[in-house]
C-alpha positions as CSV (number, residue, x, y, z in Angstrom):
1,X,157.4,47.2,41.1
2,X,160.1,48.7,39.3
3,X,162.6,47.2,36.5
4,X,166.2,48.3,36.0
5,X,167.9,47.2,33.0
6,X,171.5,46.0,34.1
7,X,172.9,45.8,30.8
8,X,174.4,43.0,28.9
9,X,176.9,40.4,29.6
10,X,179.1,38.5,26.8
11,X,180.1,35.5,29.9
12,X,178.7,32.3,29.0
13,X,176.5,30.3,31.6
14,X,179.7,28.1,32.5
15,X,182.2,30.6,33.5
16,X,179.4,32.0,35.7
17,X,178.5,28.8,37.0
18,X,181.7,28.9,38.6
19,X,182.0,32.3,39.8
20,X,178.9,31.5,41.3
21,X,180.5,28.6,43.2
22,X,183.3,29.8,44.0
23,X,181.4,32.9,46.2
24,X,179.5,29.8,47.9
25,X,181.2,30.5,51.0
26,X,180.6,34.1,51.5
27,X,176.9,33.8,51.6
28,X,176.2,30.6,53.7
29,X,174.6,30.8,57.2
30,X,176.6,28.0,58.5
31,X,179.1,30.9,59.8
32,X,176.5,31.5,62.8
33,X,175.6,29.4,65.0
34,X,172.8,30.2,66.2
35,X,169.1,30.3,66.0
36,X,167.0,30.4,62.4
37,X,166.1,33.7,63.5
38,X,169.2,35.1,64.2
39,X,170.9,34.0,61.1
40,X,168.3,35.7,59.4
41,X,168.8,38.7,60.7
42,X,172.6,39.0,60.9
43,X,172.2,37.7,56.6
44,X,169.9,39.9,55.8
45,X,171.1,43.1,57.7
46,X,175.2,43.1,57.4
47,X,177.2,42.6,54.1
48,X,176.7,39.4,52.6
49,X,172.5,39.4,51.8
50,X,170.9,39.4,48.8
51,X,171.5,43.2,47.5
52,X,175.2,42.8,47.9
53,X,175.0,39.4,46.6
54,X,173.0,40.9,43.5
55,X,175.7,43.9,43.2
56,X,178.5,41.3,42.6
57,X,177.1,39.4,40.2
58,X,176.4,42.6,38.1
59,X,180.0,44.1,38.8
60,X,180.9,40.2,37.5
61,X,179.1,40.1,34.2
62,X,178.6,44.1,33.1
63,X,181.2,45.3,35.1
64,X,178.5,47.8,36.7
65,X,176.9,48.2,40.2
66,X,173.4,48.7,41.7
67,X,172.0,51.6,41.9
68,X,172.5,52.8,45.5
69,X,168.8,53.5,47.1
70,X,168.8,49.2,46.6
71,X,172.4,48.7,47.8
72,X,171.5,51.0,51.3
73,X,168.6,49.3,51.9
74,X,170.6,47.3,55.2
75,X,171.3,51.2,56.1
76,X,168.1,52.9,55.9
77,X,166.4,50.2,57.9
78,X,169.4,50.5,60.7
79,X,168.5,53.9,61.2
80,X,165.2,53.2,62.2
81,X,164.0,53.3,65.6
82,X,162.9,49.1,64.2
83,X,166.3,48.8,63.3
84,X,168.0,50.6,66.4
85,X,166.1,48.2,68.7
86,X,167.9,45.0,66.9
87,X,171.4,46.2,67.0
88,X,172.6,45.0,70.3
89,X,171.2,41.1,68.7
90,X,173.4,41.7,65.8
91,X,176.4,43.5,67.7
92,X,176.5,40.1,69.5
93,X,176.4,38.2,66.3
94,X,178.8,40.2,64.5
95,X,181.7,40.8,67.8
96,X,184.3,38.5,67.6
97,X,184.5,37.2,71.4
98,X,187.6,38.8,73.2
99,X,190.5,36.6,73.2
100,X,190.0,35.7,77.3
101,X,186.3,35.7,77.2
102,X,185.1,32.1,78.5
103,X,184.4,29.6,76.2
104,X,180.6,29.5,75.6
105,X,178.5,26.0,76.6
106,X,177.8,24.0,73.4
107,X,174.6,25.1,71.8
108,X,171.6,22.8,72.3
109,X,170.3,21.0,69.4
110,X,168.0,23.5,67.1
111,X,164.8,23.8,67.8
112,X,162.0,24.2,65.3
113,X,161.3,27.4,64.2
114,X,158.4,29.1,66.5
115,X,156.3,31.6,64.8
116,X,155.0,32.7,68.5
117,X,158.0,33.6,69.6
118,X,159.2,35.6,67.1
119,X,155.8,37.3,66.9
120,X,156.1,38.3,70.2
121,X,159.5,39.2,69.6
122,X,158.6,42.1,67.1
123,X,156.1,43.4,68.6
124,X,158.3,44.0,71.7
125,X,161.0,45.6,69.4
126,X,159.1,48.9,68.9
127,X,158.0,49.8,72.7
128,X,162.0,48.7,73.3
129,X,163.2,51.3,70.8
130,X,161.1,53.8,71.8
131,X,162.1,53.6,75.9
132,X,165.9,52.8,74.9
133,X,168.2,56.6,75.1
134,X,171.3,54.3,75.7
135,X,173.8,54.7,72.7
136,X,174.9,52.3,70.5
137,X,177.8,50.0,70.9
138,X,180.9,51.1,69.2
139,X,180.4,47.8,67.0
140,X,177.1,48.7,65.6
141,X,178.2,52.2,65.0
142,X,180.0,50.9,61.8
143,X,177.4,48.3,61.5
144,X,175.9,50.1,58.1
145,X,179.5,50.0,57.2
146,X,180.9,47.2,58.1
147,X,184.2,44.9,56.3
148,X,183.3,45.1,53.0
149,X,183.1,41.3,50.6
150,X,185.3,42.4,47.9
151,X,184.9,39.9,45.0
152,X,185.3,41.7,41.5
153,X,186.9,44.9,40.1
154,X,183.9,46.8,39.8
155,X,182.7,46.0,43.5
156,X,186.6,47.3,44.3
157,X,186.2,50.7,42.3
158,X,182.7,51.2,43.5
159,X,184.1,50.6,47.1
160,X,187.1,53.3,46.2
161,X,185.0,55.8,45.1
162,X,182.5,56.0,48.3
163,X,185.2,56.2,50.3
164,X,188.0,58.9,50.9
165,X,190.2,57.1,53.0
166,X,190.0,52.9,52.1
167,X,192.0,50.1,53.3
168,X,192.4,47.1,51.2
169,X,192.7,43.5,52.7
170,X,194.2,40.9,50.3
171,X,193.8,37.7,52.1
172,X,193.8,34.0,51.3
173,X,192.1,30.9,53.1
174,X,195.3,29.0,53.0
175,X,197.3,31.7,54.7
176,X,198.2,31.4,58.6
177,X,199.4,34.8,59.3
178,X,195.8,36.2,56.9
179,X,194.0,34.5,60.2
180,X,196.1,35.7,62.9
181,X,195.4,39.1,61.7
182,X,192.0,39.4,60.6
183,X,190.8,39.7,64.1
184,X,193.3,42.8,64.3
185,X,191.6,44.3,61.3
186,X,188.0,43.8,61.8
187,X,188.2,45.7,65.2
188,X,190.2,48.7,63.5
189,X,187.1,48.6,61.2
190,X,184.6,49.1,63.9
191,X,187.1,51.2,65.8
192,X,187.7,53.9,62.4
193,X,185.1,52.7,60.2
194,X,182.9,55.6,59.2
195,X,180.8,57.2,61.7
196,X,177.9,59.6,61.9
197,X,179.6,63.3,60.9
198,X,181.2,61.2,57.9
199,X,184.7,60.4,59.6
200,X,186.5,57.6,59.2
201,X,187.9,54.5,56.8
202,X,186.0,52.0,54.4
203,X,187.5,48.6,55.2
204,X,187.4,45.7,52.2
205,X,188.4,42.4,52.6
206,X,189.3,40.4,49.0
207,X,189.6,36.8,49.2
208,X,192.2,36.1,46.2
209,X,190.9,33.0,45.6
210,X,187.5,33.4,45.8
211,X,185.7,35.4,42.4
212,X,187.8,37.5,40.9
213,X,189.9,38.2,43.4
214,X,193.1,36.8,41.8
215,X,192.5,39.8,39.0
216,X,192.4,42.0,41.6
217,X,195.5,41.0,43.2
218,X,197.5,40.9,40.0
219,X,195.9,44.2,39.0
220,X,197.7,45.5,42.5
221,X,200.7,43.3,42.0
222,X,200.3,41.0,45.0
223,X,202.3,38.9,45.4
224,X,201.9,37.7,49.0
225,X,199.3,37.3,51.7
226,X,198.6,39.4,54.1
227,X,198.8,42.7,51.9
228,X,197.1,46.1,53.0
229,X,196.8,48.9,50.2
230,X,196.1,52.0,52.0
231,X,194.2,54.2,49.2
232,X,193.1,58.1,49.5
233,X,190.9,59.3,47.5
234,X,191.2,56.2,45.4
235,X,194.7,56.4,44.7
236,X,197.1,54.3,46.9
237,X,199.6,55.6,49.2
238,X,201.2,52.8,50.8
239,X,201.2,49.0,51.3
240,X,202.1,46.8,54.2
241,X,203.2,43.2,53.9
242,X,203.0,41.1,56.7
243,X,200.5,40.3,59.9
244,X,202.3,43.7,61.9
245,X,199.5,44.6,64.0
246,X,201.3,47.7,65.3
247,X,202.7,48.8,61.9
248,X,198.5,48.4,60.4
249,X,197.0,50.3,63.4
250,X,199.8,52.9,62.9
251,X,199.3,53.0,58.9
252,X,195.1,53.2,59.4
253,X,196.1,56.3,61.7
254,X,198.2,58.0,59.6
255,X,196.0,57.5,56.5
256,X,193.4,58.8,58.4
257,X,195.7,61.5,59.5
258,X,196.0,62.7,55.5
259,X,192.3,62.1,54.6
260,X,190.7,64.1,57.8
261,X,193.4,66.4,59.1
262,X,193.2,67.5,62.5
263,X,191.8,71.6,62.7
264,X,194.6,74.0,62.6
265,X,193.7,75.4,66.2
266,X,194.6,72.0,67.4
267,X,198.3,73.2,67.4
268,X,198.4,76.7,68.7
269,X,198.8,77.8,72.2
270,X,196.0,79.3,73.7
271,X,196.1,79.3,77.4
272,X,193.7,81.6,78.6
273,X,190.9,80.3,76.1
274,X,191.8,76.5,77.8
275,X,191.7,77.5,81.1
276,X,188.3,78.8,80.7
277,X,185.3,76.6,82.2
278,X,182.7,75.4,80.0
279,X,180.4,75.3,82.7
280,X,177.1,77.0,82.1
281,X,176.9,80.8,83.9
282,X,173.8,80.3,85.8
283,X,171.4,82.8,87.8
284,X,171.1,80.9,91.4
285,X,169.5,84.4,92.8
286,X,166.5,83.7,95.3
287,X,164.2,86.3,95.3
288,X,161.0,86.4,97.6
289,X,158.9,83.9,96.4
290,X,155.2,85.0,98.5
291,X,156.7,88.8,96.8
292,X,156.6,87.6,93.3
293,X,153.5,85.5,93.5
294,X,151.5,88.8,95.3
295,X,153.3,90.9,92.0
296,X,151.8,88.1,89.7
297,X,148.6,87.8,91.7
298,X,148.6,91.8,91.1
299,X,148.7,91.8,87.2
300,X,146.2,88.4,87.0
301,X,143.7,90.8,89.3
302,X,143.7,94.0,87.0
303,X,143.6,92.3,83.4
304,X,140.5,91.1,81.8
305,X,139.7,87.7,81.3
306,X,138.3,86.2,78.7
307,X,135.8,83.2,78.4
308,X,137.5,81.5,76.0
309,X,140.7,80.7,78.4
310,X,139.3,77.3,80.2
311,X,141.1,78.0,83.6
312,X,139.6,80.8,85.7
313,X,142.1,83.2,87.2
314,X,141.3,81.8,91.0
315,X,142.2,78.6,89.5
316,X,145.6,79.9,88.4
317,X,146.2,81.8,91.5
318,X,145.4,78.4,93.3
319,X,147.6,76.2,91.3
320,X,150.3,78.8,92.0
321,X,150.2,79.6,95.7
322,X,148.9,75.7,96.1
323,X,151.2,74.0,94.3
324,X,154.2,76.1,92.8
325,X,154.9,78.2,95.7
326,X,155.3,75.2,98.5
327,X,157.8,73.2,96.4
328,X,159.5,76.5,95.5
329,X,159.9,77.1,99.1
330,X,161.3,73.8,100.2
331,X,163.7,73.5,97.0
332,X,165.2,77.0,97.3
333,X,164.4,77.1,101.3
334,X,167.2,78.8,103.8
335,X,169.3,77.5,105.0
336,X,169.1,74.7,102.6
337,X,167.7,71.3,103.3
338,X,169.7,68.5,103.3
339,X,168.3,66.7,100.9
340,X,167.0,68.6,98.0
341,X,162.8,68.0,96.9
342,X,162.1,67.9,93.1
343,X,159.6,68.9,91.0
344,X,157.0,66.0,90.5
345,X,154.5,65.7,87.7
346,X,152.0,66.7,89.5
347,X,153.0,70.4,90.3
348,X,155.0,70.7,86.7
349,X,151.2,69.7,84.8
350,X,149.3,72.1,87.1
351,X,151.9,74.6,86.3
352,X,152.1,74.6,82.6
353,X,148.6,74.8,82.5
354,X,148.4,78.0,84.4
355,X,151.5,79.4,82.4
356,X,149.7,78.7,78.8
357,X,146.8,80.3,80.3
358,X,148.6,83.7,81.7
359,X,150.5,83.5,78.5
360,X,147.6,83.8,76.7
361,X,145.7,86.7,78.9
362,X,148.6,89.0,80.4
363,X,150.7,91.4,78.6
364,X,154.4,90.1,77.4
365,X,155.7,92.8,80.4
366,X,153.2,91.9,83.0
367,X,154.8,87.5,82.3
368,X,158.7,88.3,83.9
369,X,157.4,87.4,87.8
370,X,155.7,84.1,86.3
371,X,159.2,83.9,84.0
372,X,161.5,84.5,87.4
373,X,159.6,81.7,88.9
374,X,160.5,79.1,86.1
375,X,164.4,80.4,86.2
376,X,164.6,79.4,89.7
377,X,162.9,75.9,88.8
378,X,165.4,75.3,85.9
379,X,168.0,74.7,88.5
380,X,166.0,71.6,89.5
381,X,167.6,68.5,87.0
382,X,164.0,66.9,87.3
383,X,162.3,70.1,85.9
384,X,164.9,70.8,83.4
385,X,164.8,66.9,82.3
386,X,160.9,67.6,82.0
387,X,161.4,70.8,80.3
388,X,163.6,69.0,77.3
389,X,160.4,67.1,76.6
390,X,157.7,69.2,77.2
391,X,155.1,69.7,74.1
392,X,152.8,72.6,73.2
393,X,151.0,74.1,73.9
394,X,152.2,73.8,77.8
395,X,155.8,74.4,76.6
396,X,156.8,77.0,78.8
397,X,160.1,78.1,77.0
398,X,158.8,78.0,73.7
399,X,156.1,80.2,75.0
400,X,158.5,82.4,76.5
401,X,161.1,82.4,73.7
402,X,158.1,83.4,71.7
403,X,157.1,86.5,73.6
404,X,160.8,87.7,73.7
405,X,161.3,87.6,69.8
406,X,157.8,89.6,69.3
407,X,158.8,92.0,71.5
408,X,162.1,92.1,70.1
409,X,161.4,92.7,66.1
410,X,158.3,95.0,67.4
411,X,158.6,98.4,65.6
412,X,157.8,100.3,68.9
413,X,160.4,100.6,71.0
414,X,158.1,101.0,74.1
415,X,157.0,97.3,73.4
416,X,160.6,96.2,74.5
417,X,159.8,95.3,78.1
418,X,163.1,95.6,79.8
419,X,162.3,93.3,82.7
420,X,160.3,90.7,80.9
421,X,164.1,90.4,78.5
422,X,166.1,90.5,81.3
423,X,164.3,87.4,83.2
424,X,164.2,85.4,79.8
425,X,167.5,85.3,79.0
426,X,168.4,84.3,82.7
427,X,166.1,81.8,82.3
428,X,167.6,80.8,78.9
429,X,170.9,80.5,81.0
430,X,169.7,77.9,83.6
431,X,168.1,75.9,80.8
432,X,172.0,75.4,80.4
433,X,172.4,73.5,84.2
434,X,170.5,70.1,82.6
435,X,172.6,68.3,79.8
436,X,169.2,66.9,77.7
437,X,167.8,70.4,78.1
438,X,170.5,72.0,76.4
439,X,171.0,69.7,73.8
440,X,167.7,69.6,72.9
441,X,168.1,73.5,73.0
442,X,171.3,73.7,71.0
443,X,169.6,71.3,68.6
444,X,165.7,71.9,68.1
445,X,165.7,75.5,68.6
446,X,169.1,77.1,68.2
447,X,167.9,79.2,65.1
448,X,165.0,80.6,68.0
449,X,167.7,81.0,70.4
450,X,170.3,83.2,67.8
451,X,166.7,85.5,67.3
452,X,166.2,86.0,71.3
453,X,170.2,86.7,71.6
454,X,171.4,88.4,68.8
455,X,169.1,91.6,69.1
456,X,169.6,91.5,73.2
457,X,173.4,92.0,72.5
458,X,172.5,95.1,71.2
459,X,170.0,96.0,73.6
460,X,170.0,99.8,74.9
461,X,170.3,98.3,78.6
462,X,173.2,97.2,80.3
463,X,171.4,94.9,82.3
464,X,170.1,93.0,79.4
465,X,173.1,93.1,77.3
466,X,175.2,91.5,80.3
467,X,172.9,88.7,80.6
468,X,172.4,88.2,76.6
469,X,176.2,88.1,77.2
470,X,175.9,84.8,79.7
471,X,173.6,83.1,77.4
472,X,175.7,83.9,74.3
473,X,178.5,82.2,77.0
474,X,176.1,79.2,77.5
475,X,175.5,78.6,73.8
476,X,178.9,78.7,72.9
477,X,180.6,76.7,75.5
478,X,178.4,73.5,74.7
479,X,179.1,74.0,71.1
480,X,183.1,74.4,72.4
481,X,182.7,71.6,74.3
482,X,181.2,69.0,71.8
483,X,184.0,70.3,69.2
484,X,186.8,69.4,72.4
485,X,185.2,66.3,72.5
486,X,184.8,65.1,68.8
487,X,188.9,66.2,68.4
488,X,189.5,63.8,71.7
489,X,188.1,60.9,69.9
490,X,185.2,61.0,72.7
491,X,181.9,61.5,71.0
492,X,180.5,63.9,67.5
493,X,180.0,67.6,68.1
494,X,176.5,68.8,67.1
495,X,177.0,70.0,62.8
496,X,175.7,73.6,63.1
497,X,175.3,75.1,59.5
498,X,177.6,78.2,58.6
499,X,175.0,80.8,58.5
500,X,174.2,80.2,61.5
501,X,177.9,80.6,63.6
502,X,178.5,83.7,60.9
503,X,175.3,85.2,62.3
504,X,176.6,84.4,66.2
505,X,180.3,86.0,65.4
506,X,179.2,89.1,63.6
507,X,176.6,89.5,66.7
508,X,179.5,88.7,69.5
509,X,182.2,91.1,67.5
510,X,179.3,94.3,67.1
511,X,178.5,93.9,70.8
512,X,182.0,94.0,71.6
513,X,182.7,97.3,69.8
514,X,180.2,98.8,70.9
515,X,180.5,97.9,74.8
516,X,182.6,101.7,75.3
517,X,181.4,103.0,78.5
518,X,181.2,102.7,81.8
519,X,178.0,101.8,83.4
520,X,177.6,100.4,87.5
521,X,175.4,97.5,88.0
522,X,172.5,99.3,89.6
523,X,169.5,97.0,90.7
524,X,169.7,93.5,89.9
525,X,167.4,91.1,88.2
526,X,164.5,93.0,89.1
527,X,163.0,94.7,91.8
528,X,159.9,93.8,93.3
529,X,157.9,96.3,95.6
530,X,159.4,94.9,99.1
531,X,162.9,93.4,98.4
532,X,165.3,94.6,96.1
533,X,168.2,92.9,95.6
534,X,171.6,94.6,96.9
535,X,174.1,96.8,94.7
536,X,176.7,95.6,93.0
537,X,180.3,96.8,92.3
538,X,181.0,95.8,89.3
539,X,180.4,97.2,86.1
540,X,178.4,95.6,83.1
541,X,180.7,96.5,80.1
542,X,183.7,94.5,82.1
543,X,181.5,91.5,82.7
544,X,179.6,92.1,79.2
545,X,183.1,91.8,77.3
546,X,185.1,89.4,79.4
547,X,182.2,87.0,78.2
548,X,181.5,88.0,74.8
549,X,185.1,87.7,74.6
550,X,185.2,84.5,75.9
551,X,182.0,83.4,73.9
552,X,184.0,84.6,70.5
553,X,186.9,82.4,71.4
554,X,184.7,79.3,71.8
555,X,182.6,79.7,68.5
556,X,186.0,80.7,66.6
557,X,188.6,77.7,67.9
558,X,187.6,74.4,66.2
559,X,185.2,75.6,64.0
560,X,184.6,73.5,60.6
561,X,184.3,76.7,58.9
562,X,186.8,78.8,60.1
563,X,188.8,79.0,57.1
564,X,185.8,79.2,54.6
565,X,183.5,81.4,56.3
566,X,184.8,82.6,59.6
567,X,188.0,84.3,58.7
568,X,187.3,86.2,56.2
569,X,184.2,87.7,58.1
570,X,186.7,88.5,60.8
571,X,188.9,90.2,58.7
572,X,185.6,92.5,57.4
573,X,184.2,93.1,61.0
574,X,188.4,94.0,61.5
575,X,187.5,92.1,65.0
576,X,191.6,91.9,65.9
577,X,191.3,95.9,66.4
578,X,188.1,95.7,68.0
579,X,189.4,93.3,70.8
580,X,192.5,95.1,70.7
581,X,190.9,98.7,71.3
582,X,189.2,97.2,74.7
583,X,192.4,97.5,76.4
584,X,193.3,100.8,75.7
585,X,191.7,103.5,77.9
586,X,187.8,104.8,77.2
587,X,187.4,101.9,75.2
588,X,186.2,99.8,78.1
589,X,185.2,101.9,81.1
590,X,187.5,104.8,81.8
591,X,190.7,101.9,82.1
592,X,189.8,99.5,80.0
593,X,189.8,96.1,80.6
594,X,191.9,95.8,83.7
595,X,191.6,92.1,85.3
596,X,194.2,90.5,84.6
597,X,192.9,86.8,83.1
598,X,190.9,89.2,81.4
599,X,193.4,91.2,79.8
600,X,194.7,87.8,78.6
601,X,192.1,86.4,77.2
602,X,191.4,89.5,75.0
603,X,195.1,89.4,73.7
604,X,195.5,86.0,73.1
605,X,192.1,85.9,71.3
606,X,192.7,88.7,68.7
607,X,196.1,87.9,68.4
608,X,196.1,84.0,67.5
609,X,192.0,83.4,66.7
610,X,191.6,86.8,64.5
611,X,193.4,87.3,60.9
């Protein structure tokens, strides 16, 4: 147990007496009407429970707070998975009821508490949280947050200083217009109360005649009810008088305007970088499959296997021709069946197993036909789904992503397997056709993915630098399109940290300078002893630096640290004459860039995104 010394207070026991009874109201349960149980949750786990009670009554007599670890304690428990599972019950509790919502049936007569029941209530609660991947309700997003009980001047300063952008609610319980308003400004609290990335308004609610609340409202000259003190930084801008619902909403908006201002990108012009897709470039290539299992089977026959590996190589051959190759077939099958098979646990078990195991006999060259195989998979939702989830040892990216980063920092350049790089990052690029996959990508491993991508940029192969191209695409268009989202209002972009995107840019703007000549897509993917894949026409530097072009715009527009960070890097690297210089002649193929949409998107990129 731990003591705090609060101080000492010169109020006698009187004056406290009636402080005390006059914050009666704010800390009853007769508010909800409901179960024992569910008052006790809703009291203990929203503002008025015994912490804020406690920091109150210290702001009252010392003029002091808390100390915060005590005061969060309603937020650290929210954040549990415990905590995550009781939201929706205190959502319900805490949600005003829509004005044309249907009057609820009168509640029955309450019943004795049951200890049974809400045994068997908590025990559900875990297993619940633990299946549940819904999202939270907008209401219980600012649930940790919520209206803040305002009832001394040092519970009002303390509020001002935790906040950047505050709104103030002087109210009164003999005021009319106070309660036709009040709904208005509980939902703009749920609706801009701080979220997740930090974003948003603290909302308090003072009750003039309740505490100290009259001191307060002489302090901010009130001198009627309703009043709304908007306050940045803990200096007030503004004040409303009134129950104006529009005039509030818009005052809350422009304060948060001023406190969080939009990025500067918001308001240029850039269409070429909008009218790009954020869909993922994917590899949908079908190569032989009986051809790369008889490669595979090739380089399983000719290495030597040892003991220790519990799966024998006929058992790995089996699970691949037995279990791998029919669904293969029938997913990837021409023409293509009407209704698509998936991958079920069964063959995805069998066929982790056998990948740890070649993993851990072949070569890193002798892996890309296994590597090939899993690409084509990753365009199956279920396996991708799977993939997001998958543990190790039987993690077949991490295994993968692995081999590709030892052969990558390996002193010898001969231990760079061309083909073995090449399938990886296409494989790395359909990771990109499942949502979860990517995420948990983006988030969980995006430090492993920069290692695999950076040095591939730079690769001496034009094959491999094209397609660490797409990936550096995929990466950066699901960071682009979280950032689109968050400035829409329509979800929080994934907080990347700044050395990070400075390691991505410097990466993307080298590549780009050095993408000079001219070199024609010769054999695809790879090429396996009886089908090759045809010829192309195009050239890799044009398709390498329309997307690293295209993958510099998306990690420059919107980012956080553009102006800190970004910027000045660009103006180092000099990337507005790099981009530039890929237009003129010999700097990209013997034209240079010549497609049109193309040509665009490299002008309008080093013209409005570089300094």
């Amino acid at each position: 147990m731990q003591v705090i010394d609060m101080g000492e207070t010169a109020l006698d026991e009187g004056t406290f007496d009636e402080y005390v009874a006059d914050m009666q109201e704010h800390y009853t349960a007769d508010k909800v009407k409901n179960s024992r149980l569910q008052q006790f949750l809703l009291l203990t786990l929203v503002d008025f429970n015994c912490n804020s009670f406690t920091n109150d009554v210290i702001g009252f007599l010392t003029g002091g707070s808390i100390p915060d670890f005590i005061k969060d304690l309603p937020t650290d428990f929210l954040s549990t998975p415990f905590g995550a599972a009781l939201r929706p019950t205190i959502d319900a509790m805490y949600r005003r009821p829509s004005p044309n919502a249907p009057t609820p049936p009168a509640p029955a007569a309450e019943a004795a508490p049951n200890p049974q029941m809400a045994a068997q209530l908590l025990q559900a609660i875990p297993s619940q949280a633990a299946a549940s991947t819904s999202a939270p309700n907008t209401a219980t997003q600012t649930l940790t947050a919520p209206v803040h009980a305002i009832t001394n001047p040092a519970s009002f300063s303390a509020f001002l200083k935790n906040h950047r952008a505050s709104v103030a609610f002087f109210t009164s319980a003999t005021c009319p217009p106070c309660r036709v308003i009040e709904p208005v400004f509980e939902r703009l609290a749920e609706e801009k109360g701080i979220k997740s990335d930090g974003r948003g308004a603290g909302f308090a609610k003072i009750d003039i005649d309740v505490g100290l609340g009259n001191t307060l409202a002489s302090h901010w000259n009130i001198r009627a009810t309703p009043t709304f003190i908007f306050f940045l930084d803990g200096t007030k801008l503004d004040e409303l008088k009134g129950a104006n619902a529009n005039e509030l909403r818009s005052q809350v908006d422009l304060l948060l305007f001023q406190a969080f201002p939009p990025h500067p990108h918001t308001s240029l012009s850039l269409p070429a970088v909008q009218a790009l897709s954020l869909n993922p470039i994917l590899f949908t290539q079908v190569p032989a499959i009986d051809t790369v299992l008889s490669k595979l089977s090739s380089f399983v026959d000719s290495a030597p296997w040892p003991d220790s590996i519990p799966q024998k190589p006929a058992q790995v051959k089996q699970a691949l021709t037995g279990t791998v190759a029919p669904y293969l077939k029938s997913r990837f099958s021409v023409p293509p069946a009407t209704k698509l098979p998936s991958a079920t646990p069964t063959v995805l078990t069998s066929w982790s197993h056998a990948t740890a195991s070649l993993a851990s006999v072949l070569p890193t060259p002798s892996l890309f036909p296994l590597v090939d195989l899993w690409r084509l998979a990753l365009l199956d939702p279920t396996v991708g789904t799977w993939a997001a989830s998958a543990s190790a040892p039987f993690d077949p990216l991490s295994i993968f992503i692995s081999k590709a980063t030892e052969a990558l920092t390996h002193p010898d350049p001969a231990a760079n397997p061309r083909n073995y790089l090449l399938t990886t990052l296409r494989l790395l690029s359909n990771a990109f056709a499942t949502p979860v996959l990517a995420q948990a990508l983006f988030v969980g491993s995006r430090v492993k993915l920069a290692a695999v991508v950076v040095p591939s940029l730079l690769h001496s192969d034009g094959a491999v630098r094209t397609a660490a191209a797409s990936l550096a695409f995929n990466v950066a268009s699901f960071l682009q399109k979280g950032r689109v989202d968050r400035v829409k209002g329509a979800g929080t972009s994934v907080q990347v940290d700044e050395e990070w995107e400075v390691e991505m840019v410097s990466a993307v703007v080298e590549a780009l300078d050095r993408e000079v000549s001219s070199e024609e897509v010769g054999k695809s993917l790879v090429a396996y002893p009886v089908v090759e894949y045809p010829r192309l026409t195009i050239t890799y530097v044009n398709l390498a630096v329309h997307r690293l072009t295209a993958s510099l715009a998306f990690l420059l527009r919107l980012s956080p640290a553009y102006e800190s960070q970004v910027s000045p890097l660009l103006e180092v690297l000099q990337a507005r004459d790099v981009l530039k210089r890929k237009l003129a002649k010999g700097r990209c193929g013997e034209e240079g860039v010549t497609k049109k949409d193309a040509r665009k998107l490299v002008e309008e990129v080093a013209m409005k995104l570089c300094p």
